[in-house]
N, C-alpha and C positions, 0 to 999 in steps of 0.2 A: 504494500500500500504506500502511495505516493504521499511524503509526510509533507505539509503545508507552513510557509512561511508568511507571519504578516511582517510584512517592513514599512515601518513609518520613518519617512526620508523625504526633506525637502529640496535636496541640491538632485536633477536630475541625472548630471554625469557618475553620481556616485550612485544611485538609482542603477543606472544602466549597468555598473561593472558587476553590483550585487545582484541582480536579476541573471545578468552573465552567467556567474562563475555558480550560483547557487541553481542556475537551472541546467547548468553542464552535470552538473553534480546530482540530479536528481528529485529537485526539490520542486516542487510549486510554490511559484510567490507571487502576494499579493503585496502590492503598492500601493501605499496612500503618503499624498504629500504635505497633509497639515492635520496638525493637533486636531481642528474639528472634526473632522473626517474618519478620524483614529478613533476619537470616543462615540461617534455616531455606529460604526464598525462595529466596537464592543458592546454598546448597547444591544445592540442585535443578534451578539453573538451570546450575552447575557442572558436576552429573552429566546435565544433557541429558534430566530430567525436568520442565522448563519452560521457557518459550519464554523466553527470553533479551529483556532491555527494549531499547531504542533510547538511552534516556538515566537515570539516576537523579538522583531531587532528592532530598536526605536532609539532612535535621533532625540536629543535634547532639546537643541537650537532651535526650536522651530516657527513660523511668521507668525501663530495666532496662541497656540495654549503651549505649554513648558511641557517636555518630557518626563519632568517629576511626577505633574499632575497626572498624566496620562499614566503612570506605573502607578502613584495611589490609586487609582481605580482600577486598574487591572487587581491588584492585589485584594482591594476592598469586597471585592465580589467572589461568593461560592462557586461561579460558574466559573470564572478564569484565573482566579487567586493562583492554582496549581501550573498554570500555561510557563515554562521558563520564561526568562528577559532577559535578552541578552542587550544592555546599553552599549551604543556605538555612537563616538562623539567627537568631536574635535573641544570640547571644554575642559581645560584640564584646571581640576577644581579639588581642593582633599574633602570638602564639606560635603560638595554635592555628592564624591561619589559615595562618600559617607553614609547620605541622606540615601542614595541608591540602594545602599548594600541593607541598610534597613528599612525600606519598603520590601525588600525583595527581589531584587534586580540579582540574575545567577552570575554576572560577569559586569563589569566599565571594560570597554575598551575603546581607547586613543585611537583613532580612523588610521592618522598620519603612523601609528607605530605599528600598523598591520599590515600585510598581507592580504589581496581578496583569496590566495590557497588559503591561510590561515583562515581566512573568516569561517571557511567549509569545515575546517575542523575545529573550529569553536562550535557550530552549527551539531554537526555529528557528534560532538563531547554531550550537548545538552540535550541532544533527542536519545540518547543508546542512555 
């Protein structure tokens, strides 16, 4: 069974190498490119109006709502509390990730200190 990525990402070229490399790899993913979008997504996937991801990778930065808010609410809900997080960011912050690592978030990782191979194997770390 083909395992499901949401990735919430608003820079498009970084968009494009993660759809890439993670769909060379096996995956299916789903793009949204702002906060609203993301928690509209969840809503629905809360109420069992959408198929529920395997993993999320979500961006911080983003034009309308903060990546923080967007992991409390993943986390705060019974239906996706358990979905991994994998944070993927150019903000390097000790607080946020801080703030990250206690909501729930399974990984920070630095965009610029990665790899898109690595990304696939942080991916496959957090779905096996």
């Amino acid at each position: 069974m083909t395992k499901k990525i949401l990735l919430v990402e608003d820079e498009i070229p970084a968009i494009d190498i993660y759809e890439k490399v993670l769909g060379k790899a096996g995956f299916e993913i789903k793009s949204l490119t702002s906060g609203k979008e993301a928690l509209s997504e969840l809503r629905k996937i809360k109420h069992q109006e959408k198929a529920r991801p395997d993993l999320i990778l979500l961006d911080l930065i983003l034009p309308d709502v903060n990546g923080i808010e967007i992991l409390r609410e993943i986390k705060s809900w019974r239906e996706t509390r358990d979905i991994p997080v994998v944070i993927l960011t150019n903000y390097k912050d000790v607080e946020t990730e801080q703030r990250g690592e206690e909501l729930g978030a399974n990984a920070y990782i630095i965009k610029t200190n990665i790899t898109p191979p690595e990304i696939v194997g942080i991916v496959r770390k957090y779905l096996n």
